[in-house]
C-alpha positions in Angstrom: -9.6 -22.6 -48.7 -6.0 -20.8 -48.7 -5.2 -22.3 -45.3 -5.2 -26.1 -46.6 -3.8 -25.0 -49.7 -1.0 -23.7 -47.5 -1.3 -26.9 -45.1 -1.9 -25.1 -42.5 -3.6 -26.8 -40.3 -4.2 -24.6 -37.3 -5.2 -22.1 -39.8 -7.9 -24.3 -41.5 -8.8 -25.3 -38.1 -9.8 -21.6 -37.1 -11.3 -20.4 -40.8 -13.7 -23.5 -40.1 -14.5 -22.7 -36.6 -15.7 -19.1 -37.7 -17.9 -20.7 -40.6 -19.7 -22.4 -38.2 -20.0 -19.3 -36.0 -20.8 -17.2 -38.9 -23.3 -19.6 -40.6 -24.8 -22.1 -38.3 -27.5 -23.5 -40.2 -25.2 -24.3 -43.2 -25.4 -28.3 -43.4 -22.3 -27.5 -45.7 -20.5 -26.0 -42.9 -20.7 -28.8 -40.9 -20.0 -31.1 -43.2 -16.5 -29.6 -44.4 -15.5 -29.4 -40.9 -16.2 -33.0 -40.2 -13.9 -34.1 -43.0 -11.2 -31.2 -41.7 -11.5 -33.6 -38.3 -11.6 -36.7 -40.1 -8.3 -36.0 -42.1 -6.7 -35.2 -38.9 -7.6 -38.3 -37.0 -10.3 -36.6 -35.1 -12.9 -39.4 -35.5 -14.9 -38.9 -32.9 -15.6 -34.5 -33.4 -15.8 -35.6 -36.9 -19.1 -37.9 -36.2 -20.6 -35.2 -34.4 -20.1 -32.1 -36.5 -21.5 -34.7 -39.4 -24.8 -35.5 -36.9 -25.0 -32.0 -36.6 -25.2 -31.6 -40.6 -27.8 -34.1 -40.3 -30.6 -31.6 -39.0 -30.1 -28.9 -41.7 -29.0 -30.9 -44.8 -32.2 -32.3 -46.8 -30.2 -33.5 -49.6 -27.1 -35.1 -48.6 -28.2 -37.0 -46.1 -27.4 -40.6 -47.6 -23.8 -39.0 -48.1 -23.5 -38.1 -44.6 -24.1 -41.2 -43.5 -21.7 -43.5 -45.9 -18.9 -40.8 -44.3 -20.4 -41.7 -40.6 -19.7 -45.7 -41.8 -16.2 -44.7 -42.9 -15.5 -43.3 -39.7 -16.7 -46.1 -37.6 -14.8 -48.4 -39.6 -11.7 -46.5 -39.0 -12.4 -46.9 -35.4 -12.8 -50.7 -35.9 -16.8 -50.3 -34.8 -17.6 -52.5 -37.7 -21.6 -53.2 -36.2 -21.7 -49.2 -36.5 -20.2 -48.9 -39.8 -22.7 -51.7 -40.9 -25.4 -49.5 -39.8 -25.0 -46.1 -41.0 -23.8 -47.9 -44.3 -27.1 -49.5 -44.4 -29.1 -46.3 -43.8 -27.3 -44.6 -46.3 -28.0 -47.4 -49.4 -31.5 -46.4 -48.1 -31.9 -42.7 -48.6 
């Protein structure tokens, strides 16, 4: 990813956006532009583009959701972080 290389953020910001366009079934997809969002301080978009990964990725999924408890702890929603942690030691 030349743009993050480059730190440019607007730049990574739109080469993600047109992944997603171009391949919207891509858990991978979703996932890499959740942690674009989450490096920015976009916590919330972040959670959703990582639900969104949720419904293609079959894999991952106990990966997903540690990130998900990361993010909720950054937002001090510690009963939320608890949570997806605890689903994610499950899968």
């Amino acid at each position: 990813m030349i743009s993050r290389l480059n730190n440019d953020v607007v730049g990574a910001k739109h080469y993600l956006e047109h992944a997603i366009n171009a391949h919207p079934l891509e858990a991978s997809v979703y996932w890499t532009t959740a942690r674009y969002y989450y490096k920015t301080n976009q916590f919330e978009e972040a959670k959703k583009l990582l639900e969104s990964s949720l419904k293609y990725d079959i894999w991952q999924k106990g990966v997903i959701y540690r990130e998900m408890a990361q993010i909720s702890a950054m937002q001090g929603d510690y009963e939320g972080a608890i949570d997806f942690a605890t689903i994610a030691i499950e899968m």
